[in-house]
C-alpha positions as CSV (number, residue, x, y, z in Angstrom):
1,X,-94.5,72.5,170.6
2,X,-93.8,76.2,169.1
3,X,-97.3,78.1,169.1
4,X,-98.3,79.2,165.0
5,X,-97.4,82.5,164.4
6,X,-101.6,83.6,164.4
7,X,-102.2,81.8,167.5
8,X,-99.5,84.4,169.1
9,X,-101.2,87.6,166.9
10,X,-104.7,86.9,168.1
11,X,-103.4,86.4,171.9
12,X,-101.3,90.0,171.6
13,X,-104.4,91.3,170.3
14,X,-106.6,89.6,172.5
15,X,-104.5,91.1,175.5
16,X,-104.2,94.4,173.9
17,X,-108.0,94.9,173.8
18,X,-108.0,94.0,177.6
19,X,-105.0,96.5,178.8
20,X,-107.2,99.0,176.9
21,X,-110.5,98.4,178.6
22,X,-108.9,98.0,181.8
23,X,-107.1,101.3,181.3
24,X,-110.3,103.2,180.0
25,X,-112.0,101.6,183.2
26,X,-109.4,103.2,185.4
27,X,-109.5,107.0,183.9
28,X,-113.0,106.9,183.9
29,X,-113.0,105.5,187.8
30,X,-110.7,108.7,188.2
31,X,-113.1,110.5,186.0
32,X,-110.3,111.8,183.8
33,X,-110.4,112.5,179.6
34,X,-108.2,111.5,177.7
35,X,-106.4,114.1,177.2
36,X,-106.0,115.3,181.2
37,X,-104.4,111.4,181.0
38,X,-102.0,112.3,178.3
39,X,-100.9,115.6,180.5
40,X,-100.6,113.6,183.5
41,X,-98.3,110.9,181.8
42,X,-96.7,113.0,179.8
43,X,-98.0,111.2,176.7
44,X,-100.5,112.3,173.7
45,X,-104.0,111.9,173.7
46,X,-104.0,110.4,171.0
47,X,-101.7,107.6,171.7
48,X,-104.0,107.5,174.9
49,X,-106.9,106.8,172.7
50,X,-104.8,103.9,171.1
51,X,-104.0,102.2,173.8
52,X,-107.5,102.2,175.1
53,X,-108.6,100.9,171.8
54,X,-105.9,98.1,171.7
55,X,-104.3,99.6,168.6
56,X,-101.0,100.2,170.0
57,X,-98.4,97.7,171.4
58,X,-97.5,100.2,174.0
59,X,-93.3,100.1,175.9
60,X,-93.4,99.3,179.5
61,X,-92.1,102.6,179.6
62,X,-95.4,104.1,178.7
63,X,-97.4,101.8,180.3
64,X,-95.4,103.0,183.7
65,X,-96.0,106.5,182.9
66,X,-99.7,105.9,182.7
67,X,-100.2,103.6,185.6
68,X,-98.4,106.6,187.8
69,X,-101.1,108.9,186.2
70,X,-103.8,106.7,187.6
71,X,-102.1,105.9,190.9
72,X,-101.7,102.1,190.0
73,X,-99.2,99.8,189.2
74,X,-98.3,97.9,186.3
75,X,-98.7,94.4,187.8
76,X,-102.1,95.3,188.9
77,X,-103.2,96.3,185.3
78,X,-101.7,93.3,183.7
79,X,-103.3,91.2,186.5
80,X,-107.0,92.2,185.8
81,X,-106.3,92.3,181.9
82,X,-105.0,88.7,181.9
83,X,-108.4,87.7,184.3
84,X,-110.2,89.6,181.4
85,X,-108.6,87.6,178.7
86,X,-109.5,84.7,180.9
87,X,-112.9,85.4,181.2
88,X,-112.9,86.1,177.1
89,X,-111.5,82.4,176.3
90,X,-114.6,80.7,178.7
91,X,-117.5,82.5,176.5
């Protein structure tokens, strides 16, 4: 059975929102801005900001850059956005 093609965009979004949140939740655990994130990953703020807002479908390859900036790794973001997403679906 093929999922409909807004089931799929309100899961990426879904998902998204949580990478953001768990991303912002991390910097501010470091007690980084924005923008010292953006030097330390080599990225902009502003795309920064994005991603925390769930705005941008960010590459792996940025998503890498910023989980070395906050001394993580990308399964373990992934891992507590999907238990956020989770935790979203039971409400």
């Amino acid at each position: 059975m093929a999922l409909s093609p807004d089931f799929k965009k309100t899961e990426a979004a879904s998902l998204r929102r949580s990478i953001g949140v768990v991303i912002r939740t991390l910097r501010d655990r470091k007690r980084l801005t924005q923008n010292e994130l953006a030097v330390a990953s080599g990225l902009t703020r502003v795309y920064i900001g994005r991603i925390e807002r769930g705005d941008m479908n960010a590459s792996i390859d940025s998503m890498l850059m910023i989980c070395t900036a906050l001394s993580t790794s990308l399964l373990h973001v992934l891992a507590l956005a999907d238990t956020r997403v989770f935790e979203e679906d039971d409400s």
